[in-house]
C-alpha positions in Angstrom: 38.7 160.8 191.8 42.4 160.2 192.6 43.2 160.7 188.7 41.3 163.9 188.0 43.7 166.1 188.2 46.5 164.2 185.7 43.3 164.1 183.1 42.7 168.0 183.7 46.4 168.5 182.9 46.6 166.2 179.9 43.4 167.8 178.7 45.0 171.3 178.8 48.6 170.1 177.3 46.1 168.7 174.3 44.2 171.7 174.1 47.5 174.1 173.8 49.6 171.6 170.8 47.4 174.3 168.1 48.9 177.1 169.3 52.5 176.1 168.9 53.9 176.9 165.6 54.5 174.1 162.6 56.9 174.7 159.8 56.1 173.4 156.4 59.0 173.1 154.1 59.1 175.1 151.1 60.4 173.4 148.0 61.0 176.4 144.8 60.6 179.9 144.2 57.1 180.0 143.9 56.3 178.5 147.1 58.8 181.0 148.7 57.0 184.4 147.2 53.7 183.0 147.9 54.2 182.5 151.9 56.2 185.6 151.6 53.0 187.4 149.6 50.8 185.9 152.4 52.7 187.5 155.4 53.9 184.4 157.1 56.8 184.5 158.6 59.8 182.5 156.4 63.0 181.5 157.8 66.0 180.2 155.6 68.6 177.5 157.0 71.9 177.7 155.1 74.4 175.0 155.4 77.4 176.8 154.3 79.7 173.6 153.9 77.4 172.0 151.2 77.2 175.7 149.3 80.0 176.8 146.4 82.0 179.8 148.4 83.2 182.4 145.9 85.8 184.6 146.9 87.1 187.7 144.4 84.7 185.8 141.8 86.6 182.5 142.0 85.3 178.9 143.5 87.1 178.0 146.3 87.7 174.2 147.1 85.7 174.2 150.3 83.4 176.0 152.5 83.7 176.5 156.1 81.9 173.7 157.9 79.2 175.7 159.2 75.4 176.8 159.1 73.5 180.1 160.0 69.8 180.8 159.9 67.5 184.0 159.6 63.8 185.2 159.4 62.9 186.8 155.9 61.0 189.6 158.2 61.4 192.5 156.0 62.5 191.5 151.8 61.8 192.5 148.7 60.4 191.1 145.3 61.3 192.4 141.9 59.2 191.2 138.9 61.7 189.5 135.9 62.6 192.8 133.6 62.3 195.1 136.2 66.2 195.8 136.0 67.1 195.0 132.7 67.0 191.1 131.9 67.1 189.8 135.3 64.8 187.0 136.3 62.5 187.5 139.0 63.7 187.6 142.6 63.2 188.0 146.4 66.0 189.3 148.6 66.4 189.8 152.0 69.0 191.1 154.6 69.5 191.2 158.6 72.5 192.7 160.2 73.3 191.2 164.2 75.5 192.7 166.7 77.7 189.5 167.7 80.6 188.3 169.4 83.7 188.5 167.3 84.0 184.6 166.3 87.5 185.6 164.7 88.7 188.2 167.2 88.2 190.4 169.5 84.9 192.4 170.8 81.8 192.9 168.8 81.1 192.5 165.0 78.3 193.1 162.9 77.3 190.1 161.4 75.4 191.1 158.3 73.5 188.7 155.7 72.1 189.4 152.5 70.3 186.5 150.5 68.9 186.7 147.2 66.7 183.9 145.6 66.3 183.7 142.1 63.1 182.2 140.7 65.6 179.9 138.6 66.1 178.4 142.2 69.2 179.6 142.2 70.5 181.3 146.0 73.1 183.7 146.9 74.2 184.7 149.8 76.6 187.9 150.8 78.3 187.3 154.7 80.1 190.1 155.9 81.4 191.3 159.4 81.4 194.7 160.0 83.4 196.9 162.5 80.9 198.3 164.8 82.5 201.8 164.9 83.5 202.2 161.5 81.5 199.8 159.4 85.3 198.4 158.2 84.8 194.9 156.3 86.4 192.5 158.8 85.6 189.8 156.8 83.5 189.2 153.5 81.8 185.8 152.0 79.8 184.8 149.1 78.1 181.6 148.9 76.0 179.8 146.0 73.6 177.7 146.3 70.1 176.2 145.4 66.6 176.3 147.0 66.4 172.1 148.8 63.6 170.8 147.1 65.0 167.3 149.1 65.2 166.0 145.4 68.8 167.4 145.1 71.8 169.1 147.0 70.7 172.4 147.9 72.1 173.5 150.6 69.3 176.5 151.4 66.2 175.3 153.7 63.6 177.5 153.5 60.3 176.8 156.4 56.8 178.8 156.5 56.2 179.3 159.9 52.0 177.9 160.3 
């Protein structure tokens, strides 16, 4: 009888694991759209450092040594065609009311991220003044989808 109650509270720590959230990686396009089509939730992991950054349409030599992450709560998908002879695509965008990382006071900190179905991932960083909407500071970064076959640098996770 002296054990009961450690049994009780392993059996309800057991009985909760199903109810905690499991991510399942997603590897390409399709498997992106299709969670997405499904309504669940899709969060992206970029790894900045390991993307190509592109300012004023050149390469740059390196890319910050950072990472960022968002939920892909609210995107859009075009169809390949729609707009001329674009391939298909999803994109998605979140602005963030921040700490200034490179001054003083607030920031927006406002992503865009567009995947093509090519695999291909871009990714528009701004900060933005939060009284004016100035551009304090303004990124591109390329990319692919990580299919953990090669060096993309985008994670993308469906949220079980």
């Amino acid at each position: 009888m002296r054990y009961k109650p450690y049994g009780v509270l392993l059996l309800i720590l057991m009985a909760s694991i199903p109810l905690f959230g499991r991510t399942k990686h997603l590897e390409n396009y399709d498997e992106i759209v299709l969670s997405l089509m499904k309504g669940e939730p899709v969060r992206v992991v970029i790894r900045y450092g390991d993307c190509d950054l592109i300012v004023d349409g050149v390469k740059m030599e390196s890319s910050p040594n950072a990472a960022g992450g968002m939920s892909l709560d609210t995107f859009e998908w075009f169809a390949a065609g729609l707009f001329g002879n674009n391939p298909a695509y999803v994109v998605a965008s979140k602005s963030v009311l921040i700490e200034n990382p490179i001054g003083d006071g607030y920031v927006y900190n406002y992503v865009k991220i567009r995947i093509h179905e090519n695999g291909q991932v871009h990714v528009i960083a701004r900060y933005l003044d939060p009284e004016n909407y100035e551009i304090l500071m303004d990124e591109m970064f390329e990319t692919t989808i990580n299919n953990r076959n090669n060096k993309g640098a985008a994670d993308f996770f469906a949220v079980k």
